[in-house]
DRENTI-282506 format. One line per field, with one value per residue (C-alpha): residue number from 1; residue in three letters; z, x, y. Coordinates in pm, 1 decimal, always signed. Layout:
// DRENTI-282506
resi	(NUM_...)
resn	(ALA_...)
pz	(Z_...)
px	(X_...)
py	(Y_...)
//
This chain:
// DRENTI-282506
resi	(1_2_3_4_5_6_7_8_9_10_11_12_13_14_15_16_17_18_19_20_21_22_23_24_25_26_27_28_29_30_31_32_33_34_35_36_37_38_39_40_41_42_43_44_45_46_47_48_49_50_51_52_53_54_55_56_57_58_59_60_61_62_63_64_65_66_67_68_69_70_71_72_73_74_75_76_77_78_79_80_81_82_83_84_85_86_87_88_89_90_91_92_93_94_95_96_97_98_99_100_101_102_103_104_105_106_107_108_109_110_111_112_113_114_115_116_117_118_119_120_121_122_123_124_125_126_127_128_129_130_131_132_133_134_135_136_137_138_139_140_141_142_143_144_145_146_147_148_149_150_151_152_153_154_155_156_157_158_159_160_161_162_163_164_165_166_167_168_169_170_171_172_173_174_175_176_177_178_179_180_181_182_183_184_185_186_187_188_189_190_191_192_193_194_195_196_197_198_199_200_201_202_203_204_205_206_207_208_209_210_211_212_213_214_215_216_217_218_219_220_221_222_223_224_225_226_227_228_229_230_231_232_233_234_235_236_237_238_239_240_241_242_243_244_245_246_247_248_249_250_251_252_253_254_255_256_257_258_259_260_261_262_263_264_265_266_267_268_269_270_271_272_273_274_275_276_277_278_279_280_281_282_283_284_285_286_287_288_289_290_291_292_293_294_295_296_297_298_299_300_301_302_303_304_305_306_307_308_309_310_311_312_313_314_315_316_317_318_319_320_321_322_323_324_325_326_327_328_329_330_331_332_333_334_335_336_337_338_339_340_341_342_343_344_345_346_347_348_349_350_351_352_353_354_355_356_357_358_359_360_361_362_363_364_365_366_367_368_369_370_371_372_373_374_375_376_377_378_379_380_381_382_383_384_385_386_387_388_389_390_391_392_393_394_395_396_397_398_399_400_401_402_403_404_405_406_407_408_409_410_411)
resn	(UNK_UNK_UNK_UNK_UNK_UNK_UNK_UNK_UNK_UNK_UNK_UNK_UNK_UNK_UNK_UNK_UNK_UNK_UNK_UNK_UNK_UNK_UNK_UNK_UNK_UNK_UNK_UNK_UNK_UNK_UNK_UNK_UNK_UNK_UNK_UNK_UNK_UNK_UNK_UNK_UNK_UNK_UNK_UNK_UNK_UNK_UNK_UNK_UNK_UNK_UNK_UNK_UNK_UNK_UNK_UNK_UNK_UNK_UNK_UNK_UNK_UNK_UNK_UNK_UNK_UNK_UNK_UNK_UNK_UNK_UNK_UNK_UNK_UNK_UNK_UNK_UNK_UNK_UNK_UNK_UNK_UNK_UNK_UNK_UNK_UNK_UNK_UNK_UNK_UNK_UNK_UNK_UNK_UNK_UNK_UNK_UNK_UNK_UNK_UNK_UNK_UNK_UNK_UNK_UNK_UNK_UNK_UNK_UNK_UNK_UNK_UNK_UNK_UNK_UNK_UNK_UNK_UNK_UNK_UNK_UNK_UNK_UNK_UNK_UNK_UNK_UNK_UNK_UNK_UNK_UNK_UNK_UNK_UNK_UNK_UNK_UNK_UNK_UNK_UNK_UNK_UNK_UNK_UNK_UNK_UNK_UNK_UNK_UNK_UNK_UNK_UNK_UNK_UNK_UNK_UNK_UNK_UNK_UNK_UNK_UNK_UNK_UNK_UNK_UNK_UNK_UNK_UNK_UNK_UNK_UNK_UNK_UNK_UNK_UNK_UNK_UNK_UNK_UNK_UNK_UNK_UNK_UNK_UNK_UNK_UNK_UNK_UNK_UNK_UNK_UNK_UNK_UNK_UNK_UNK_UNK_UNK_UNK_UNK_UNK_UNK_UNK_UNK_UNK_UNK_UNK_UNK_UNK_UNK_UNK_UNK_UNK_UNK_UNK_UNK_UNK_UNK_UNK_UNK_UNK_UNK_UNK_UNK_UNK_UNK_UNK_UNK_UNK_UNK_UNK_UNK_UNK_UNK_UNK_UNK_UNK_UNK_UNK_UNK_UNK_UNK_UNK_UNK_UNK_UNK_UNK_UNK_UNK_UNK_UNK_UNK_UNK_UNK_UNK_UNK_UNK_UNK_UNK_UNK_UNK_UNK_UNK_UNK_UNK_UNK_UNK_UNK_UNK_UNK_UNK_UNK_UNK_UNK_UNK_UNK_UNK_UNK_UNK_UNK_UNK_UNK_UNK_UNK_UNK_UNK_UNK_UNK_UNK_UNK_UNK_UNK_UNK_UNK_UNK_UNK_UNK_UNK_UNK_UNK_UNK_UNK_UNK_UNK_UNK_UNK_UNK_UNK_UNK_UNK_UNK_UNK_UNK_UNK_UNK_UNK_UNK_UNK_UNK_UNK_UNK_UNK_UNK_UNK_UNK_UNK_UNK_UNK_UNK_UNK_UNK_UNK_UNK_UNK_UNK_UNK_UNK_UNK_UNK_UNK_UNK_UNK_UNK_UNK_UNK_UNK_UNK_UNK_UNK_UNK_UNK_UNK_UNK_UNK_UNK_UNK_UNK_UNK_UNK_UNK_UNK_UNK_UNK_UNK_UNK_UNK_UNK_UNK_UNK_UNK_UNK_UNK_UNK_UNK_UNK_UNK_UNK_UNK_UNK_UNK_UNK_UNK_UNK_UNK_UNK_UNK_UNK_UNK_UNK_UNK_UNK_UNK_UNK_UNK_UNK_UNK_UNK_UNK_UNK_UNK_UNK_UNK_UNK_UNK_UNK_UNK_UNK_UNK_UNK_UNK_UNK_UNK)
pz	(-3537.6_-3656.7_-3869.0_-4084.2_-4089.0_-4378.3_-4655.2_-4820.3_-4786.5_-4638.9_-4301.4_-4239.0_-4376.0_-4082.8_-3823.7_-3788.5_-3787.9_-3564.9_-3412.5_-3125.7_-3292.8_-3296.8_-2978.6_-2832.3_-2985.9_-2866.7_-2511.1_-2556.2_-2647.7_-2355.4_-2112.8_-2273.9_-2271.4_-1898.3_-1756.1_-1957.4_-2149.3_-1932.5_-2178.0_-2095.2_-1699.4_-1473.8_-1255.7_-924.8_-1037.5_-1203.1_-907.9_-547.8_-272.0_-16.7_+318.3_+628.8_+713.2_+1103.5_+1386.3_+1354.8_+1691.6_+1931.7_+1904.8_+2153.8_+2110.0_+2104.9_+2452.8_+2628.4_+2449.4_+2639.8_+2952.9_+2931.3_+2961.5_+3206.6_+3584.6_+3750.3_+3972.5_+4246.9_+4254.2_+4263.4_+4642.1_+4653.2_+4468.2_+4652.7_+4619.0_+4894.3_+4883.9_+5234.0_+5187.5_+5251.5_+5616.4_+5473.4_+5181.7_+5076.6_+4999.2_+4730.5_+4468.2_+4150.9_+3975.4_+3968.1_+4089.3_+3916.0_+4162.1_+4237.3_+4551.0_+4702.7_+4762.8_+4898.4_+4573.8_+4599.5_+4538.0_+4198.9_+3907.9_+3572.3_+3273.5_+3035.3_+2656.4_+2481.2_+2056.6_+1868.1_+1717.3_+1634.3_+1856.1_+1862.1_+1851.9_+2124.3_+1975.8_+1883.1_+1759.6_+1559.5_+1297.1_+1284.2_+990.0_+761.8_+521.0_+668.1_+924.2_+1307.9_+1326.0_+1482.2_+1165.0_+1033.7_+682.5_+650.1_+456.7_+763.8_+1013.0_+1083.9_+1335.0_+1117.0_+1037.9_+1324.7_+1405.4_+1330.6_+947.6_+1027.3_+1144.2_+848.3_+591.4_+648.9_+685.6_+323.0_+203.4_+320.9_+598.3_+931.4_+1249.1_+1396.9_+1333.0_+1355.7_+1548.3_+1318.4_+1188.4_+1343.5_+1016.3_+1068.3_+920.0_+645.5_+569.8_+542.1_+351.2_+86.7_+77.1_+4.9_-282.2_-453.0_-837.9_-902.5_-1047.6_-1401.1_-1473.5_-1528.7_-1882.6_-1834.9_-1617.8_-1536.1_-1752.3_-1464.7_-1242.2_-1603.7_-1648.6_-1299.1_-1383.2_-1696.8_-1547.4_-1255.6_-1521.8_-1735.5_-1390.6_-1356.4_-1720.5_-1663.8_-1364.6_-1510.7_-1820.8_-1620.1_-1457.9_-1746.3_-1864.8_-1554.3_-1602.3_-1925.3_-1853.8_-1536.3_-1668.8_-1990.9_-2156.5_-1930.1_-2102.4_-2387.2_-2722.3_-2910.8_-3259.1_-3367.2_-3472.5_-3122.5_-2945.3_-3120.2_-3079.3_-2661.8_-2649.7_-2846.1_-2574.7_-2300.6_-2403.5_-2463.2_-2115.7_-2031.2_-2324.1_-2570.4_-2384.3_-2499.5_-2564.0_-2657.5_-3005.4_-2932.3_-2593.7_-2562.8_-2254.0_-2149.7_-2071.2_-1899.5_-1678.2_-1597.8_-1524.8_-1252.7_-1107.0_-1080.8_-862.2_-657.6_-562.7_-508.1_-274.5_-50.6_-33.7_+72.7_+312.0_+485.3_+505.4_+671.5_+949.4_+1225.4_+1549.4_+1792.1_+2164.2_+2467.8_+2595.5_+2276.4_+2194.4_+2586.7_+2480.0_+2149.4_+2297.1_+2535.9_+2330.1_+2107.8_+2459.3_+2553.0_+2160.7_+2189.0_+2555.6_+2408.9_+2125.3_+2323.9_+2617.9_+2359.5_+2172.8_+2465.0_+2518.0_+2182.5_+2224.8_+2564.5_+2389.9_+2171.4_+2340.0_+2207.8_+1859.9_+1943.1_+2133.3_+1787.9_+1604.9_+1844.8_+1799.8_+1426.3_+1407.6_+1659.2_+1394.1_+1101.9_+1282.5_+1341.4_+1000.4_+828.3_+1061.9_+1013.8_+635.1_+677.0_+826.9_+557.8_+317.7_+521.7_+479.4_+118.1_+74.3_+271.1_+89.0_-279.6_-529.1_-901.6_-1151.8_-1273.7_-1559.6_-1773.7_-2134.0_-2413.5_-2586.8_-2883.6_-2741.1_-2627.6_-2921.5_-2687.0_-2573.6_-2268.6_-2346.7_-2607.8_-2334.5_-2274.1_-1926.6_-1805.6_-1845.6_-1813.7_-1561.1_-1445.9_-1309.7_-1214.9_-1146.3_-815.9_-665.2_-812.0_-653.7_-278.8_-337.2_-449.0_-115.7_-283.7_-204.1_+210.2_+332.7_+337.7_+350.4_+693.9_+788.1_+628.8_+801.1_+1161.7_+1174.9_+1030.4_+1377.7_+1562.0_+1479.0_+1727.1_+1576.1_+1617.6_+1744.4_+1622.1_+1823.8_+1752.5_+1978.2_+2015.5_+1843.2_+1531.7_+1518.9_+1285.3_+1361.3_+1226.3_+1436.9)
px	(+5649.9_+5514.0_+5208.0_+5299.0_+5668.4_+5874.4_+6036.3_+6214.7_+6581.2_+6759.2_+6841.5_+6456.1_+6425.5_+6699.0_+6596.3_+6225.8_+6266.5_+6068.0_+6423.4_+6175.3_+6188.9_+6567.4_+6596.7_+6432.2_+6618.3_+6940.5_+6770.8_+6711.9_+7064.7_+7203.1_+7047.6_+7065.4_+7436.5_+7439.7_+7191.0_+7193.9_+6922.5_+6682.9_+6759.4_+7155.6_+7070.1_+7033.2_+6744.4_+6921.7_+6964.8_+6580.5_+6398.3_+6426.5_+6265.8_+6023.5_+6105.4_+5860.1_+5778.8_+5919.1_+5625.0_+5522.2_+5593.1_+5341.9_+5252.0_+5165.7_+4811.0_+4786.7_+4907.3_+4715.1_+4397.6_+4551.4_+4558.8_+4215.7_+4122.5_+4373.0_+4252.5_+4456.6_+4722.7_+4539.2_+4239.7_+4537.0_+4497.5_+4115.5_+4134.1_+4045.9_+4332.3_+4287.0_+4186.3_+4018.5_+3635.0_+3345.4_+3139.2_+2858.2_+2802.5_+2463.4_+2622.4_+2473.2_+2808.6_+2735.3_+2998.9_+3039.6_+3413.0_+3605.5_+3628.1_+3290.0_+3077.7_+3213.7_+3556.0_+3399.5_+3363.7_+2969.5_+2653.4_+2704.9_+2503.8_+2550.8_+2547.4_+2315.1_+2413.5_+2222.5_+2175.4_+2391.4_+2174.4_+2127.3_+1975.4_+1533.6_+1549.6_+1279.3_+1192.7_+1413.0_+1244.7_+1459.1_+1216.0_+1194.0_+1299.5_+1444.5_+1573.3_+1483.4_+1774.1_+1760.4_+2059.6_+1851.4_+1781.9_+2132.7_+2223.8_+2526.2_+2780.3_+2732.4_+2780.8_+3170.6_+3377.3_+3541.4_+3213.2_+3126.7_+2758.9_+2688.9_+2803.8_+2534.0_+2260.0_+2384.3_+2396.8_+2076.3_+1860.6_+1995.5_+1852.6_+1535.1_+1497.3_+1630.2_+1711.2_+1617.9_+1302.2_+1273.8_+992.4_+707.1_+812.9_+576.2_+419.9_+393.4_+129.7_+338.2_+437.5_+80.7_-17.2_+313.7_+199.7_-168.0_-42.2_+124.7_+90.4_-140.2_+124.5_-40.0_+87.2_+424.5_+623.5_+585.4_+322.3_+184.6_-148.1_-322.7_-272.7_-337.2_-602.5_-753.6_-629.5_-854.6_-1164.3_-1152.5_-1100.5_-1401.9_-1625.0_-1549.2_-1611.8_-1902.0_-1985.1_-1833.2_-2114.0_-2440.8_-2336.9_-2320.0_-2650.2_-2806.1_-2699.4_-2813.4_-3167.0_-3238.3_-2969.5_-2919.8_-3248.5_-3478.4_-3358.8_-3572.1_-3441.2_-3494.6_-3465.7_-3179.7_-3470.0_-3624.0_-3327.6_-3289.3_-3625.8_-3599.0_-3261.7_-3389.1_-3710.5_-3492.1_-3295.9_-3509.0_-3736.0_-3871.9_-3703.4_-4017.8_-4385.9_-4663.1_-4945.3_-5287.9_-5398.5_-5792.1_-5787.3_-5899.4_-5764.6_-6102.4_-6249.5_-5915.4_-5976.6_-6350.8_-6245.5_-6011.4_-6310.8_-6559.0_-6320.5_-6187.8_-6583.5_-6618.7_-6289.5_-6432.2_-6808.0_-6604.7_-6414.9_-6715.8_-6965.1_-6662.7_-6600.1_-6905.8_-6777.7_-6872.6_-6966.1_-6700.4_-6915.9_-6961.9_-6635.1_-6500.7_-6784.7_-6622.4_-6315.4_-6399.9_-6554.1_-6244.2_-6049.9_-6306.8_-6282.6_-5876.4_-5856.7_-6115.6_-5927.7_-5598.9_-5765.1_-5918.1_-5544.3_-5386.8_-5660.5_-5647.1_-5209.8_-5282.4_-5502.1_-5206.3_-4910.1_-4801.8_-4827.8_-4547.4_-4318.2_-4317.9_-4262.8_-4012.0_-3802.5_-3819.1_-3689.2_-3446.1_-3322.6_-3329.1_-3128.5_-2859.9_-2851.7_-2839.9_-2558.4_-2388.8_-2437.5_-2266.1_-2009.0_-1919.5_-1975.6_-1732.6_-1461.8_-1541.3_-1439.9_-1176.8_-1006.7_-1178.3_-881.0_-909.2_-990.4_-702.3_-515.4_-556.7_-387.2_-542.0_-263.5_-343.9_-249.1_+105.3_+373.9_+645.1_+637.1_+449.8_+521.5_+201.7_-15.0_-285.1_-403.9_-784.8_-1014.1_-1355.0_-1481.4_-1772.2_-1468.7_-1223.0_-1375.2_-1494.9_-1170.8_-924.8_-1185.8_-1139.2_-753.5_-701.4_-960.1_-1225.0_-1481.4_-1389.8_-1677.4_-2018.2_-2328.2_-2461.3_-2095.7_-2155.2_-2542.0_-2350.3_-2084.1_-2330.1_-2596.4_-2303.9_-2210.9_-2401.0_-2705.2_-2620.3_-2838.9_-2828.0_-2969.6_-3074.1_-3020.3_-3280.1_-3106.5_-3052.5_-3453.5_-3608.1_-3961.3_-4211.2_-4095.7)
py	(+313.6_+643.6_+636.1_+949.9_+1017.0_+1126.7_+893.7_+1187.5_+1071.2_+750.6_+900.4_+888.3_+560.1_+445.6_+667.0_+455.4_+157.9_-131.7_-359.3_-493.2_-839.5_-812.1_-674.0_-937.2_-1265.9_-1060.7_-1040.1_-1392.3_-1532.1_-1327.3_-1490.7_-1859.1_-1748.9_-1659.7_-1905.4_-2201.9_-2352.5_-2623.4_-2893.3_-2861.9_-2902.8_-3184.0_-3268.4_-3186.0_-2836.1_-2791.7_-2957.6_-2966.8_-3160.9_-2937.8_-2943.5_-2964.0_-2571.1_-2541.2_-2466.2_-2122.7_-1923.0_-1862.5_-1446.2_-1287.9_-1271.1_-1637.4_-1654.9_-1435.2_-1609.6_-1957.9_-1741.7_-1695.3_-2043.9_-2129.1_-2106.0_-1781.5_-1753.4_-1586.9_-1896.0_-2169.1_-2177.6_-2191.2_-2535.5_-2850.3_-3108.2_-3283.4_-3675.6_-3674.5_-3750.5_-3505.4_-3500.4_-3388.7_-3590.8_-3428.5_-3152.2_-2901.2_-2956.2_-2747.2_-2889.7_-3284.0_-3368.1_-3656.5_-3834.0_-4091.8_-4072.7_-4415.4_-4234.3_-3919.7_-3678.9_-3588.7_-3718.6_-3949.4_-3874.4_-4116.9_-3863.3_-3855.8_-3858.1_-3622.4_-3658.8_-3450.0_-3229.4_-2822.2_-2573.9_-2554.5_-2941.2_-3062.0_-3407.7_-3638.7_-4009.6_-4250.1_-4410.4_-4797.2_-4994.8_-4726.7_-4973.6_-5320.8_-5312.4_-5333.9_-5086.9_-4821.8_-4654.3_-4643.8_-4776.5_-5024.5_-4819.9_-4558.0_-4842.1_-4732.3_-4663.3_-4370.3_-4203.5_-3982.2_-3930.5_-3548.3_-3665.1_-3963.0_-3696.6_-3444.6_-3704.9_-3898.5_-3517.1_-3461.9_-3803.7_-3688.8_-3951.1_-3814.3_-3954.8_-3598.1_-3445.1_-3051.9_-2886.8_-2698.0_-2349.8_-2137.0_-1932.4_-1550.2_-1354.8_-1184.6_-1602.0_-1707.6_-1426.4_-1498.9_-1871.4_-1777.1_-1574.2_-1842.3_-1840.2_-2187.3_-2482.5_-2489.5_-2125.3_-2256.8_-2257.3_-2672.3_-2780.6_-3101.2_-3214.6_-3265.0_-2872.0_-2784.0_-2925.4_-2867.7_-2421.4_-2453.0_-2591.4_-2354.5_-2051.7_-2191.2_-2150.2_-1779.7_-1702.5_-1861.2_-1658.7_-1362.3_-1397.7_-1509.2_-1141.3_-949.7_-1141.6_-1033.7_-651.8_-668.6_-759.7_-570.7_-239.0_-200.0_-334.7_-126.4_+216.7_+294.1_+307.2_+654.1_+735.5_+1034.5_+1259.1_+1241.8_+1276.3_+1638.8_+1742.9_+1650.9_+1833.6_+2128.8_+2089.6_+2075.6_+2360.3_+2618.3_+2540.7_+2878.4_+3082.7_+3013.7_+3104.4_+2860.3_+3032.5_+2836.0_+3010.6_+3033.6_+3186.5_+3554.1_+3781.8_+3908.8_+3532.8_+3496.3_+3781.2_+3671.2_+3319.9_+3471.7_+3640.5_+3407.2_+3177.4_+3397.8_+3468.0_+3115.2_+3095.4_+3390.6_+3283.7_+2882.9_+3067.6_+3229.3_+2941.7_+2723.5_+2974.7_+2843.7_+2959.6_+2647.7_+2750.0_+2617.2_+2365.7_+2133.5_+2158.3_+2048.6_+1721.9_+1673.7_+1681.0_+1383.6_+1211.8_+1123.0_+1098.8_+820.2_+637.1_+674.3_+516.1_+247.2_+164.5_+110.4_-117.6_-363.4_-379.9_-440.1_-697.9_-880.4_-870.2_-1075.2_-1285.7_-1378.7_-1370.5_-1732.2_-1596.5_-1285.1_-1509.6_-1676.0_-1396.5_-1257.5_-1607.7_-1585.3_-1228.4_-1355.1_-1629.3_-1393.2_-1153.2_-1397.0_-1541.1_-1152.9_-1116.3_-1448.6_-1347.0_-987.0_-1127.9_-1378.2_-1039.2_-882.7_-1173.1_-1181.3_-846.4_-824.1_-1173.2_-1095.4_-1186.8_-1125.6_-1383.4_-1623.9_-1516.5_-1844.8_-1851.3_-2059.1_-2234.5_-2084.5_-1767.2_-1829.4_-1690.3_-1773.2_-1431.9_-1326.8_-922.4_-997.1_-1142.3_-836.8_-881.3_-954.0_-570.5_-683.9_-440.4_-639.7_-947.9_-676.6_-351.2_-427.2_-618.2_-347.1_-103.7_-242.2_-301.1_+81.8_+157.8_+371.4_+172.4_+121.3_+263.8_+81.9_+317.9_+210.7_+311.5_+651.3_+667.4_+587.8_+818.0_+1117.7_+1041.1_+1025.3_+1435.8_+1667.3_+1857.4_+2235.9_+2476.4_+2826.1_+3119.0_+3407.3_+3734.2_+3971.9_+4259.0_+4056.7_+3916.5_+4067.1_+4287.0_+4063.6_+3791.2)
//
């Protein structure tokens, strides 16, 4: 029906008007009338017995898939239906013939049964005394002829006590790596008192840790600066700024002093000069000369005479720098792994702290327990500075020269 029609005259009023209603009972007697109602009929005529569908017929696709299995035509001849025995009866048969060895069919073989079990199965023990019973491992209700023995296998791996044991997964990298970075069980919603407990003692050592650190910084850092008051502060900046902009003169010196100062040394300086220059003849300076030859050569013979003297004593030494050498590098190396596996500090929640809602949890930002790790995760620090000193001896020095054109005249 129209929402805005017009209700001017009576011919509108008949022209809309909603007869679904009475269509529908009409529509409803009509076929009541025709048909009958259920209540009139008998049970013969409202229900009917189902017969047994027929066997579908084979398609075509279905019998060329039986062909398949089916030995061909062509090899019907090549197949061995005689009963005569073999001659040879050592013969190298692949395939073990029905028929036993006494009557001439091969070599006889007794087959072995193997356990039913899935593939990358290699051992297969049956456990003693599952339940008390001598059935092999087998409980009583699945003691039945009707119960085959894959639902035996399947249903006794599901009670968590299997006839078949599976071989150990081998665990990949990326595995071990997704295991390692397991959350620990007492940062569940409902975890057990005692991972709890065991999560809160392990988060009181690294706040500990975390604050002998920043105690430590403190003392040897932050405590070493010296304090200054806001008044000094200005006068060093207003020092530092005007370096060289403001000449210091000393009020009570006079220029002509000055100058005669000046003078005086430099005639000291020249007269120094001139008594210093002795020119020494050839001869004494060829003796001086082998004189300090002789004292060097000297001094040499009786070190090398006092290291013989105590050669015990550097075999020592040389065993103990040995040792330390080994232990710095033992050390390193446990640095090294330490880096490489440094994790950051467990995210423990007081109890006080939890709302019920973990979008108000603010996450860990001490630097000194997280600047480092987040550091080496992001790779900024990768690097270490014997790294840095190796690779810069390893560059080639260049040489520059000079050509003779380019030199200048003084040199």
């Amino acid at each position: 029906m129209k929402k805005h029609v017009s209700r001017k005259l009576k011919s509108s009023w008949r022209k809309h008007i909603d007869t679904s209603e009475v269509d529908a009972f009409l529509e409803q007697q009509r076929q009541d009338e025709r048909i009958g109602q259920t209540a009139d009929q008998p049970d013969n005529e409202l229900f009917s017995e189902e017969r047994k569908p027929g066997k579908p017929k084979t398609t075509l696709r279905e019998l060329r898939r039986k062909q398949f299995a089916e030995t061909p035509k062509s090899l019907l001849p090549l197949k061995n239906t005689s009963q005569v025995r073999d001659p040879i009866v050592k013969r190298n048969v692949k395939q073990s013939s029905s028929i036993p060895a006494k009557q001439g069919g091969g070599t006889f073989r007794p087959q072995r049964k193997r356990p039913l079990c899935r593939k990358n199965v290699c051992d297969v023990t049956m456990q003693e005394d599952m339940w008390n019973d001598e059935s092999g491992g087998v409980p009583k209700p699945l003691q039945s002829e009707w119960i085959d023995k894959e639902q035996v296998l399947h249903t006794l791996r599901h009670s968590g006590k299997p006839l078949v044991k599976q071989p150990g997964k081998i665990v990949t990298g990326k595995e071990k790596a997704a295991a390692s970075n397991l959350p620990h069980q007492g940062t569940s919603y409902n975890p057990a008192i005692d991972d709890y407990l065991e999560l809160k003692n392990q988060a009181v050592e690294e706040e500990r840790s975390i604050r002998k650190r920043q105690a430590h910084f403190d003392r040897v850092v932050t405590n070493m600066f010296a304090k200054e008051e806001p008044a000094e502060r200005r006068a060093r900046q207003f020092k530092e700024l005007t370096e060289g902009l403001i000449e210091a003169q000393e009020p009570e010196s006079d220029p002509e002093q000055d100058e005669a100062g000046t003078e005086q040394n430099s005639e000291t300086l020249k007269a120094k000069r001139k008594a210093n220059k002795v020119h020494k003849s050839l001869n004494k300076r060829r003796t001086q000369f082998q004189e300090a030859r002789e004292r060097y050569q000297l001094k040499t013979e009786l070190k090398k005479m006092m290291e013989i003297n105590r050669l015990t004593e550097i075999s020592n030494e040389v065993q103990n720098a040995e040792a330390k050498l080994a232990v710095r590098k033992l050390k390193a190396a446990k640095k090294k792994v330490a880096a490489a596996t440094e994790t950051l500090p467990i995210d423990f929640i007081e109890p006080e702290r939890l709302s019920g809602n973990l979008r108000t949890i603010q996450p860990n930002k001490d630097l000194i327990a997280t600047g480092l790790p987040k550091l080496r995760q992001a790779s900024v620090i990768k690097k270490s500075r014997a790294e840095v000193q190796r690779k810069k001896s390893r560059s080639l020095k260049k040489v520059r020269y000079v050509r003779r054109s380019h030199k200048d005249a003084d040199d």
